[in-house]
N, C-alpha and C positions, 0 to 999 in steps of 0.2 A: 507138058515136057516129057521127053521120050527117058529113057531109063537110062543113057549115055550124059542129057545135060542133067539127069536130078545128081548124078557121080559128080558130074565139072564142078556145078553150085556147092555140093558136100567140099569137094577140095579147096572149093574155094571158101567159103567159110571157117574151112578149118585152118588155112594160109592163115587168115585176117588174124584167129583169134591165138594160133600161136604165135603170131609177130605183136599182138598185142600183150601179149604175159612173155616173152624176151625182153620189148622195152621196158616195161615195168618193173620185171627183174633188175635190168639192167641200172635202171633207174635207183633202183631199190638198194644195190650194190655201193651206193655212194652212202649211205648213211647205215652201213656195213655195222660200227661200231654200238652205235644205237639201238638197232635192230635185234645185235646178239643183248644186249642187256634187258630187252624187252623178252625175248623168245626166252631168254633164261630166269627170268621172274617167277615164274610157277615154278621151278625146281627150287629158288632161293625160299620163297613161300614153304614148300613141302618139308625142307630141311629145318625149318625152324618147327615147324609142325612135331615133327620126327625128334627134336630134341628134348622136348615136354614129354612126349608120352614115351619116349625110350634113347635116354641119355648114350645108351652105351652104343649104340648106330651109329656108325660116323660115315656118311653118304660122301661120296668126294667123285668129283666129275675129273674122265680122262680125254686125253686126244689121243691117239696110237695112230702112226703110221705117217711117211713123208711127207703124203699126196693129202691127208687129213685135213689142216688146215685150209686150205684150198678149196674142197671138199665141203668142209662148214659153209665156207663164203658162200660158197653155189647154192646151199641147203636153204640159208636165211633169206638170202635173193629168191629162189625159185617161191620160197613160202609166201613173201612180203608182194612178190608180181603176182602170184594167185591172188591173191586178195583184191588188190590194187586194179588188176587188169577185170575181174570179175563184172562190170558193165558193157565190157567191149564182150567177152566171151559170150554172156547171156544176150547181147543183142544180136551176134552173129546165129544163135539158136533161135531167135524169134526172125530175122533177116530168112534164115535154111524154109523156117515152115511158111511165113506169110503169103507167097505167092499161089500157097494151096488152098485159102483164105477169101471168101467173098469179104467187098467192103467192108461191110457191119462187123464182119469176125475179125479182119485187120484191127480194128477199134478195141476190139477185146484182147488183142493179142498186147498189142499195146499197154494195154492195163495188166495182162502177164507181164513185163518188163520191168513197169513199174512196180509191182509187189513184190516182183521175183528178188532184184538187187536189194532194196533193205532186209529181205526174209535171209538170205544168204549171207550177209556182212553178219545180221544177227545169232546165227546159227554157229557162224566163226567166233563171234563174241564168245559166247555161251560156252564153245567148246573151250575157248583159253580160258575162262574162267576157271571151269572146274577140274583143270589138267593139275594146279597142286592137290587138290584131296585126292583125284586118281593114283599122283602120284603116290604121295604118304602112306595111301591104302594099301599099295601094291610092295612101298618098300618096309611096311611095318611087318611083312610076313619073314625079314631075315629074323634069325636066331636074335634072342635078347642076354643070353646068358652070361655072354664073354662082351669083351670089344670087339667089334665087327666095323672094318672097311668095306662099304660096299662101293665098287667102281661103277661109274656110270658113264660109260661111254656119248660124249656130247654128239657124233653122230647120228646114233643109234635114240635118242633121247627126242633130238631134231625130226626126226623118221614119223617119230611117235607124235610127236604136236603136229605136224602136217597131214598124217592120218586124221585123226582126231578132229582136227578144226576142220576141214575136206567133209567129212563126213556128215560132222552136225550142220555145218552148211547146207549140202547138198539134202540131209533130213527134213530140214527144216522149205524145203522148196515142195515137197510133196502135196501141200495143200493148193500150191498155184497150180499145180500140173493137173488136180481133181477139178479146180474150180472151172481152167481153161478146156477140160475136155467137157466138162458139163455145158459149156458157154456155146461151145460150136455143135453139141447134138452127141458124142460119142458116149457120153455117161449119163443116167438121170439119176438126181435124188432117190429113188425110188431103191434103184440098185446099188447106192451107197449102201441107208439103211439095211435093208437085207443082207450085204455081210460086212455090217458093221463088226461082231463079237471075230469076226476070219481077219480080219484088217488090224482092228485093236492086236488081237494076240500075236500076226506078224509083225508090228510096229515093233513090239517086246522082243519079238525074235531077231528081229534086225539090229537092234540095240544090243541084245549081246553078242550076234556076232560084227559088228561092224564097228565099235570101237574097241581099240589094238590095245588099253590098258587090260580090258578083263573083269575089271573090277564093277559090282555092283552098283556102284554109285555112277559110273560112266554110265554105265548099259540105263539106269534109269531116267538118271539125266539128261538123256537122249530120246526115249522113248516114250514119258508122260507128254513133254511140248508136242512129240508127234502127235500123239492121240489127240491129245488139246486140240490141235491145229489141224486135225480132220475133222475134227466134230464138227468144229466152227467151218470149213471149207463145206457140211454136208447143210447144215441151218442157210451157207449162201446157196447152195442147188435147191435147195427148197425154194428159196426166193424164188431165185430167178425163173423155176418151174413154174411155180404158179404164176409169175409174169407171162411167161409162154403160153401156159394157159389160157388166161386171161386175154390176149394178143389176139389167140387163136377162135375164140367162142367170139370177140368182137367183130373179126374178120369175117366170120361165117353167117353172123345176123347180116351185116352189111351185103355179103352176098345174096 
């Protein structure tokens, strides 16, 4: 493909996959109501949190501004279509690369697809989970001494869970992206292990700067399952290496 149709194909993948998270969205917008009581769970969580260990905190969530409301619908829609739409988006990324792909490596690409969407759902998981300790952590640092309203702007709040779940998502996809380049020849096990201790301590560095709370417990919670989840993607290049191996020294008797 000349470097005008790899552009067409980029456009065009990226058409599919944003017409794919609009519907979704769109779709998502219908059960509006549900949606915000779910998105709003971890703040209800943090607040009761926040009541135990510092009574006099009175956390109260605002709207400001006309367009605000409105504004939220879009935020919960656009969140709930990310999610939802997430098999269309990842297969339009396996769709962009497979044609660069002999046979055998389409088959593997294919097995990228299939790890990648529950690795991804997971990593969403994971991040709404632990968005109330985030929270509580980040709002236990107001003063305790007096009564204290802290407003919490529900835009601004929304902003912060779509970071966040976005994030450990896409964290949590690193070990497909290891496994698939080991699979077609671009990484070996080999060059895992050797910088290994480089990889680990970026993992740590990406977790604190790449979730939007701050808070240590994010940054960790984000950054042990990495690690975890390259180790294991580095024990599969192993395999599969010495399958290659092994492939290759049979090939060669037979020659």
């Amino acid at each position: 493909m000349t470097l005008a149709d790899h552009l067409r194909e980029l456009r065009y993948r990226l058409i599919v996959a944003a017409l794919g998270l609009i519907v979704a969205a769109a779709a998502s917008g219908i059960w509006y109501q549900e949606l915000y009581l779910l998105m709003m769970r971890p703040y209800l969580q943090a607040a009761e949190m926040l009541k135990q260990s510092n009574p006099n905190l009175n956390p109260t969530t605002v709207i400001s501004g006309v367009t605000a409301p409105f504004m939220l619908i879009l935020q919960i829609a656009l969140v709930a279509g990310l999610v939802l739409s997430s098999p269309v988006w990842l297969y339009q990324l396996w769709a962009y690369i497979a044609p660069a792909l002999l046979a055998k490596e389409k088959k593997y690409a294919l097995g990228f697809l299939a790890a990648a969407i529950p690795l991804f759902l997971l990593g969403v998981a994971i991040g709404y989970y632990i968005l109330p300790q985030g929270i509580s952590v980040m709002l236990a640092f107001t003063p305790s001494s007096v009564p204290v309203t802290n407003l919490l702007d529900i835009n601004e709040f929304l902003k912060l869970t779509l970071q966040l779940m976005v994030v450990f998502g896409l964290g949590f996809l690193m070990p497909v992206v290891i496994v698939g380049a080991n699979l077609i020849g671009v990484v070996s096990a080999k060059q895992l292990g050797k910088y290994r201790t480089y990889v680990i301590f970026a993992t740590f560095v990406f977790g604190a700067a790449a979730t939007p709370s701050s808070d240590p417990f994010s940054m960790l919670a984000l950054a042990i399952p990495m690690t975890v989840l390259y180790l294991i993607a580095e024990v599969i290049c192993h395999i599969n290496d010495r399958r290659k191996a092994k492939a290759l020294a049979k090939a060669e008797v037979a020659a």
